[in-house]
N, CA, C and O atoms as a GROMACS GRO file, in nm:
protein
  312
    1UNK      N    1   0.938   0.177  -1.615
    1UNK     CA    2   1.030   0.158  -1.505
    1UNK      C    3   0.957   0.078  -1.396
    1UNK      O    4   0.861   0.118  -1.331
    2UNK      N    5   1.014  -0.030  -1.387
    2UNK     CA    6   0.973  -0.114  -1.246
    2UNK      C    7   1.026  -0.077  -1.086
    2UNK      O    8   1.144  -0.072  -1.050
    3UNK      N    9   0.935  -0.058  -1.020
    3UNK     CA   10   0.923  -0.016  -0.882
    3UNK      C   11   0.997  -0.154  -0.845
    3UNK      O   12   0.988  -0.253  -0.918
    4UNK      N   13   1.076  -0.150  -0.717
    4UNK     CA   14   1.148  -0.260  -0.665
    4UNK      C   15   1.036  -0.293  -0.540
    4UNK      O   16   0.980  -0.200  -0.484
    5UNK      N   17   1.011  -0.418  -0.507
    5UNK     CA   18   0.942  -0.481  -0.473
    5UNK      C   19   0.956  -0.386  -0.294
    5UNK      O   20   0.854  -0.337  -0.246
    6UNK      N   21   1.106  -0.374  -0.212
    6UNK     CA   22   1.109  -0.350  -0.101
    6UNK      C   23   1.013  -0.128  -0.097
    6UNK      O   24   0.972  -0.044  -0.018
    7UNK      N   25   1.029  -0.151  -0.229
    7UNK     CA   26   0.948   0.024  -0.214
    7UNK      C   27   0.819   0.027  -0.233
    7UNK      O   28   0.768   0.138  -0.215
    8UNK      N   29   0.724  -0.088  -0.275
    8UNK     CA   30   0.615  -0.135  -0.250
    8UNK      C   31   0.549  -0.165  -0.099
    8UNK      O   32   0.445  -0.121  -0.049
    9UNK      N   33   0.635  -0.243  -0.055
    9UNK     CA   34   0.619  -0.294   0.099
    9UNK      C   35   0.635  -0.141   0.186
    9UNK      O   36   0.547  -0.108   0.265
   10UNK      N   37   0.754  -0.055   0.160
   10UNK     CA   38   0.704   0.055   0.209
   10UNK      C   39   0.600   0.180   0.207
   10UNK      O   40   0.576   0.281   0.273
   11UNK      N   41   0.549   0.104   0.083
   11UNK     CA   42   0.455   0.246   0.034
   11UNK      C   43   0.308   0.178   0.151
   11UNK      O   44   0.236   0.237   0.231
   12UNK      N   45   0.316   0.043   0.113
   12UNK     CA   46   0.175  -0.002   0.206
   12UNK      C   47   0.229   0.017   0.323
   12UNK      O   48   0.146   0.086   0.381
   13UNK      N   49   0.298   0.004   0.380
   13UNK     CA   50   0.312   0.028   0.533
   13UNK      C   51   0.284   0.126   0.550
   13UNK      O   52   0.186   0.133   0.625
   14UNK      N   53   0.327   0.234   0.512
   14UNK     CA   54   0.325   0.401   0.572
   14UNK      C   55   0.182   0.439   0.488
   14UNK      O   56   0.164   0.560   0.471
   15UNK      N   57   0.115   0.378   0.451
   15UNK     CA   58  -0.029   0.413   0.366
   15UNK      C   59  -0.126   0.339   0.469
   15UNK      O   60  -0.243   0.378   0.473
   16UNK      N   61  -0.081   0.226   0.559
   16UNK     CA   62  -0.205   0.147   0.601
   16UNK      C   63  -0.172   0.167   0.763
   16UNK      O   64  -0.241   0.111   0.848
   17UNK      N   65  -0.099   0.223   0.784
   17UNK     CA   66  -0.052   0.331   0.932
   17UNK      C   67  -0.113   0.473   0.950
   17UNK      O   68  -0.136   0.538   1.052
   18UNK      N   69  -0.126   0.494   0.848
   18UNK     CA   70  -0.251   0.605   0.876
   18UNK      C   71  -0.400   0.597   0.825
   18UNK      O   72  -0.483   0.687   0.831
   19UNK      N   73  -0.415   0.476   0.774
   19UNK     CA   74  -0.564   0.448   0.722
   19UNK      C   75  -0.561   0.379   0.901
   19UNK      O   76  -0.640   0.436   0.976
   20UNK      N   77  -0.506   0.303   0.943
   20UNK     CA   78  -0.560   0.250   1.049
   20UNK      C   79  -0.565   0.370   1.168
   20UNK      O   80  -0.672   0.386   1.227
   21UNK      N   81  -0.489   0.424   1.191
   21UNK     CA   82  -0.497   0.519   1.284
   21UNK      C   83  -0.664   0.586   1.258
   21UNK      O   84  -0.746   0.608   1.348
   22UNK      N   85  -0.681   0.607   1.114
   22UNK     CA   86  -0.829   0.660   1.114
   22UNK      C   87  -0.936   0.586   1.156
   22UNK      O   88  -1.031   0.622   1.226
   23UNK      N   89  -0.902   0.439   1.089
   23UNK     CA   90  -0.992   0.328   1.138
   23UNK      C   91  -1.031   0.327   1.280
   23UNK      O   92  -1.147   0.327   1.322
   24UNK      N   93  -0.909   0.326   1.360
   24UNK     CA   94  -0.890   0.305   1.539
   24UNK      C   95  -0.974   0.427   1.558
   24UNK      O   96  -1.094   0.400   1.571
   25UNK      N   97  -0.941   0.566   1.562
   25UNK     CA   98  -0.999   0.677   1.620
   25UNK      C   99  -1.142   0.670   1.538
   25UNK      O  100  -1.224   0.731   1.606
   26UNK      N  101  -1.196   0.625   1.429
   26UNK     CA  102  -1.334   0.591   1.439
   26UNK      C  103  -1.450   0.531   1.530
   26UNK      O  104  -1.565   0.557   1.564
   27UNK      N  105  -1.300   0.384   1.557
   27UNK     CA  106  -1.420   0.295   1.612
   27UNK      C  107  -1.398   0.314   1.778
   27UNK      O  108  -1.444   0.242   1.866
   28UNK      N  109  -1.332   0.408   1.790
   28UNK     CA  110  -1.361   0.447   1.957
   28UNK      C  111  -1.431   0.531   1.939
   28UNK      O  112  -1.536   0.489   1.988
   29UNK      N  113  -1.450   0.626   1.902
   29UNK     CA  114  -1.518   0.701   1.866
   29UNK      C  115  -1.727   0.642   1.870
   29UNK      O  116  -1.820   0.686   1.938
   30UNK      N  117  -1.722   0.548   1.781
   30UNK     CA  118  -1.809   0.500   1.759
   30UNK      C  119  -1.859   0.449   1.883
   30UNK      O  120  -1.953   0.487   1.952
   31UNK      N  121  -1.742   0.313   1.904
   31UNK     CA  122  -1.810   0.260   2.048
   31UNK      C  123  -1.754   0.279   2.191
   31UNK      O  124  -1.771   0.207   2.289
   32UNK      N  125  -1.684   0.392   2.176
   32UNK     CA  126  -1.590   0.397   2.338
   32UNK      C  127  -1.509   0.287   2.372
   32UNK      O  128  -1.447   0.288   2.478
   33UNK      N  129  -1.504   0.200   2.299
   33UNK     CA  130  -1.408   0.077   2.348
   33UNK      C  131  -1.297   0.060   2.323
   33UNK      O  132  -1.284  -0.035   2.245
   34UNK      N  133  -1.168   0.125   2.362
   34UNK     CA  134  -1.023   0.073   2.340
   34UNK      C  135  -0.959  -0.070   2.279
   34UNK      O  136  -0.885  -0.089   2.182
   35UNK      N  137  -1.028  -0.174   2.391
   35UNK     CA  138  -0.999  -0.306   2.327
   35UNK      C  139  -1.045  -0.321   2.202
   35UNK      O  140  -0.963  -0.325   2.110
   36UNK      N  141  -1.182  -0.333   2.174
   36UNK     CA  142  -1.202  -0.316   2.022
   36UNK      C  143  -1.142  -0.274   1.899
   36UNK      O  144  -1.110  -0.348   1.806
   37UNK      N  145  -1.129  -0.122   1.907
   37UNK     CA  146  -1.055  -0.028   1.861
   37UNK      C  147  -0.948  -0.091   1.819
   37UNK      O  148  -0.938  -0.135   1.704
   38UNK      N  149  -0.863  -0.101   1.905
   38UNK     CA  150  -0.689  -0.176   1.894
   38UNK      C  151  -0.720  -0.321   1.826
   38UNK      O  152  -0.631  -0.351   1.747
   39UNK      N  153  -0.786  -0.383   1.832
   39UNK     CA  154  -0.823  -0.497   1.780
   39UNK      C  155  -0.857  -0.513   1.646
   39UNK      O  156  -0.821  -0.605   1.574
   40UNK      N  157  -0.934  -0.412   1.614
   40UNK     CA  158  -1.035  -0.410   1.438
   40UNK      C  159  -0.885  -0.336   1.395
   40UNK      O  160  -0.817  -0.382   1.304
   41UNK      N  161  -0.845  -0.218   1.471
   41UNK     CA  162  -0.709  -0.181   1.406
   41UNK      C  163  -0.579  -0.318   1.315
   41UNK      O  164  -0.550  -0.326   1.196
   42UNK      N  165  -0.530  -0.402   1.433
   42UNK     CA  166  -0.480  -0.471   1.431
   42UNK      C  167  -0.478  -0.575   1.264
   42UNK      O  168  -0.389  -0.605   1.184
   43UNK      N  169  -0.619  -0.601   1.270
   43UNK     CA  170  -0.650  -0.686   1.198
   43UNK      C  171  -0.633  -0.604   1.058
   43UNK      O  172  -0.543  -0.630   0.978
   44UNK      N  173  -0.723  -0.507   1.039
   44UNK     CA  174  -0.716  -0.454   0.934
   44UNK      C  175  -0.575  -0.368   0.895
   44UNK      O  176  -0.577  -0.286   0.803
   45UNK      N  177  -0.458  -0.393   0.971
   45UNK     CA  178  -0.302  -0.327   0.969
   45UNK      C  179  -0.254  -0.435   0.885
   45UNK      O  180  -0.183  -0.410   0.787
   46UNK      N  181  -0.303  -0.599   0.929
   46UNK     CA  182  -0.250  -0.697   0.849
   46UNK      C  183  -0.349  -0.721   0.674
   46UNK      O  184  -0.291  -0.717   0.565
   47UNK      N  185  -0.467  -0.739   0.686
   47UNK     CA  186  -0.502  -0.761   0.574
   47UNK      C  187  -0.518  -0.668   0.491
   47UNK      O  188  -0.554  -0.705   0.379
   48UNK      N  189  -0.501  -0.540   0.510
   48UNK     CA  190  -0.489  -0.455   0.392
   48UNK      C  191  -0.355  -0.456   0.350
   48UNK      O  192  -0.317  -0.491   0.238
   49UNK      N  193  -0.261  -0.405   0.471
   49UNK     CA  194  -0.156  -0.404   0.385
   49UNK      C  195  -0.108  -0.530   0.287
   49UNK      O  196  -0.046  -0.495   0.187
   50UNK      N  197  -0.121  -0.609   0.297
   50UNK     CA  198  -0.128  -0.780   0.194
   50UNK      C  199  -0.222  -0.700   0.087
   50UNK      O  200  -0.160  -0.675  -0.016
   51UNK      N  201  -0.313  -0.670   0.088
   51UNK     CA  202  -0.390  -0.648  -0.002
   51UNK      C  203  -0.342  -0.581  -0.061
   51UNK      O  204  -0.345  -0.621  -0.177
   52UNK      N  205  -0.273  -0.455  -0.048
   52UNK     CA  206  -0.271  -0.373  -0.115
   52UNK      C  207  -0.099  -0.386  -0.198
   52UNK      O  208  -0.070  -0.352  -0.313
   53UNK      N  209  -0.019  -0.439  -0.106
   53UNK     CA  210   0.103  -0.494  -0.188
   53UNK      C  211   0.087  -0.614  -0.342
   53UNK      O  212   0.166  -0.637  -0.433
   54UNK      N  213  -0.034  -0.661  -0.316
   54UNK     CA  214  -0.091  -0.737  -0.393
   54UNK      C  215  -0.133  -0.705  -0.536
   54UNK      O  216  -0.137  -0.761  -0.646
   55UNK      N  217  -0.169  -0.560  -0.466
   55UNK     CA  218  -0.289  -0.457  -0.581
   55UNK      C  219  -0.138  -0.407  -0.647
   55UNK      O  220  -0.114  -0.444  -0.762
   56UNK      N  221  -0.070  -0.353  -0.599
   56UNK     CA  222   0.054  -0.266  -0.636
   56UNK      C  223   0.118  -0.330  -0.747
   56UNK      O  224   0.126  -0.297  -0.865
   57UNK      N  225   0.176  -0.458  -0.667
   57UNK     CA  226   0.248  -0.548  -0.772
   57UNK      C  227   0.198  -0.574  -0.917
   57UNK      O  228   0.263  -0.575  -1.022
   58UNK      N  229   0.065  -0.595  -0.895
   58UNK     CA  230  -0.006  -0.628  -0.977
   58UNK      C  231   0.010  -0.492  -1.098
   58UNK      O  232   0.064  -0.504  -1.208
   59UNK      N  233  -0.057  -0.354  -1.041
   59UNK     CA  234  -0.069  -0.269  -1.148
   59UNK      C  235   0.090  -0.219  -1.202
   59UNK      O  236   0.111  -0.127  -1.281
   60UNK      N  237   0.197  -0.308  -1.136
   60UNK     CA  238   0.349  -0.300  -1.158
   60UNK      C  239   0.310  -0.332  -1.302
   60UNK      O  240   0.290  -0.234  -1.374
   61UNK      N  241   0.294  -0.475  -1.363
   61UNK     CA  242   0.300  -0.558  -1.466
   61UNK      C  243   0.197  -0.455  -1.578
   61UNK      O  244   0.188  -0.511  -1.687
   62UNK      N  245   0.149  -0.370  -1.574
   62UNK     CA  246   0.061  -0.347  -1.652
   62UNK      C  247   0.159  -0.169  -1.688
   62UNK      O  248   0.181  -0.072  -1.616
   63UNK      N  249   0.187  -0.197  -1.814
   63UNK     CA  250   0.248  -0.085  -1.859
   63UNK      C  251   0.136   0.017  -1.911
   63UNK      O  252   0.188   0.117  -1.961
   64UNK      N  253   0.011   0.018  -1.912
   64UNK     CA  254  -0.044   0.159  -1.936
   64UNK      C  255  -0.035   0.248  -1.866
   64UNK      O  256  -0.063   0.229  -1.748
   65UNK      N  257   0.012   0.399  -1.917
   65UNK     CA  258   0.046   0.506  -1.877
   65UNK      C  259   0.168   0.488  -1.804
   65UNK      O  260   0.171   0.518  -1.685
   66UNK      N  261   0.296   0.431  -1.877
   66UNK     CA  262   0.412   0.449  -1.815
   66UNK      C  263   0.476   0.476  -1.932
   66UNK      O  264   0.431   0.429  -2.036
   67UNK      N  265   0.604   0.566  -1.930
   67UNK     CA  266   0.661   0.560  -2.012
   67UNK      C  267   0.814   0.559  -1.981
   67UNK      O  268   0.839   0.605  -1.870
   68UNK      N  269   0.926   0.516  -2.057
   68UNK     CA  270   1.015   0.487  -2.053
   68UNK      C  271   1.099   0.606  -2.036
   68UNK      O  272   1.064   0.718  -2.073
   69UNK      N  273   1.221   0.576  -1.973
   69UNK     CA  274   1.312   0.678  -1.909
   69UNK      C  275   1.448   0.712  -2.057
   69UNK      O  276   1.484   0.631  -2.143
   70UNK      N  277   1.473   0.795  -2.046
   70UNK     CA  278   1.540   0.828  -2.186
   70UNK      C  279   1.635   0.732  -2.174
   70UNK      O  280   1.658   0.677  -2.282
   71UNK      N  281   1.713   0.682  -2.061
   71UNK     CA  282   1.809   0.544  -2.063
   71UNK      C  283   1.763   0.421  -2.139
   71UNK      O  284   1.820   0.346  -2.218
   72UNK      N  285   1.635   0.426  -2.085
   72UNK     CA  286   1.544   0.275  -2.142
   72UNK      C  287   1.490   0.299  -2.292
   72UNK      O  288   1.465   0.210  -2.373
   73UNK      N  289   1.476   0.440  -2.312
   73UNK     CA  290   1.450   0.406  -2.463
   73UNK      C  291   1.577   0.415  -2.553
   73UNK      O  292   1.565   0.396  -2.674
   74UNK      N  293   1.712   0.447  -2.491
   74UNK     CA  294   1.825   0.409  -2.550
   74UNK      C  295   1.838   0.305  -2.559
   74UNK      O  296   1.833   0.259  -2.673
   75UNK      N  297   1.862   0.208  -2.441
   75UNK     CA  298   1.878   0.090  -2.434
   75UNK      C  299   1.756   0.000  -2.558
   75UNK      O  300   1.799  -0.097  -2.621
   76UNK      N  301   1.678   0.026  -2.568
   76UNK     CA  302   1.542  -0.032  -2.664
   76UNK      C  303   1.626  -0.011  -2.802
   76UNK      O  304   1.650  -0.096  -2.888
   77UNK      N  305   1.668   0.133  -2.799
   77UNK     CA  306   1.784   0.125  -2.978
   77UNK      C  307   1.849   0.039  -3.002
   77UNK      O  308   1.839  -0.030  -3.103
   78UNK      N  309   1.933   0.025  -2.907
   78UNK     CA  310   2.025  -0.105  -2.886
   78UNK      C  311   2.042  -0.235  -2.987
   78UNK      O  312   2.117  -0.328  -2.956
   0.00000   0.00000   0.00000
């Protein structure tokens, strides 16, 4: 069964919204600096999530360890 592309985009969003939140409260943490913080956040809000919609799609195409829904292996009788 193929995942639809718009439930991908949501899985990284709400996955890289709380990796960054950890990221941010690290690096204040680390260096007391807000601007920073919000900044390394920022960046890494955009290139992971790309990344990881990337990764997703990708392990979409690769059918190991999936198996077919009793509809789809009807339809396969067909």
């Amino acid at each position: 069964m193929h995942e639809k592309r718009h439930r991908s985009i949501a899985k990284a969003v709400s996955w890289r919204i709380v990796g960054t939140i950890i990221t941010m409260l690290l690096v204040l943490i680390m260096t007391g600096k807000w601007q920073l913080s919000v900044g390394i956040g920022f960046f890494e809000l955009i290139s992971k999530s790309l990344i990881y919609y990337i990764h997703e799609r990708a392990w979409n195409r690769i059918h190991w360890g999936k198996e077919a829904t009793k509809t789809e292996k009807d339809q396969e009788k067909k």
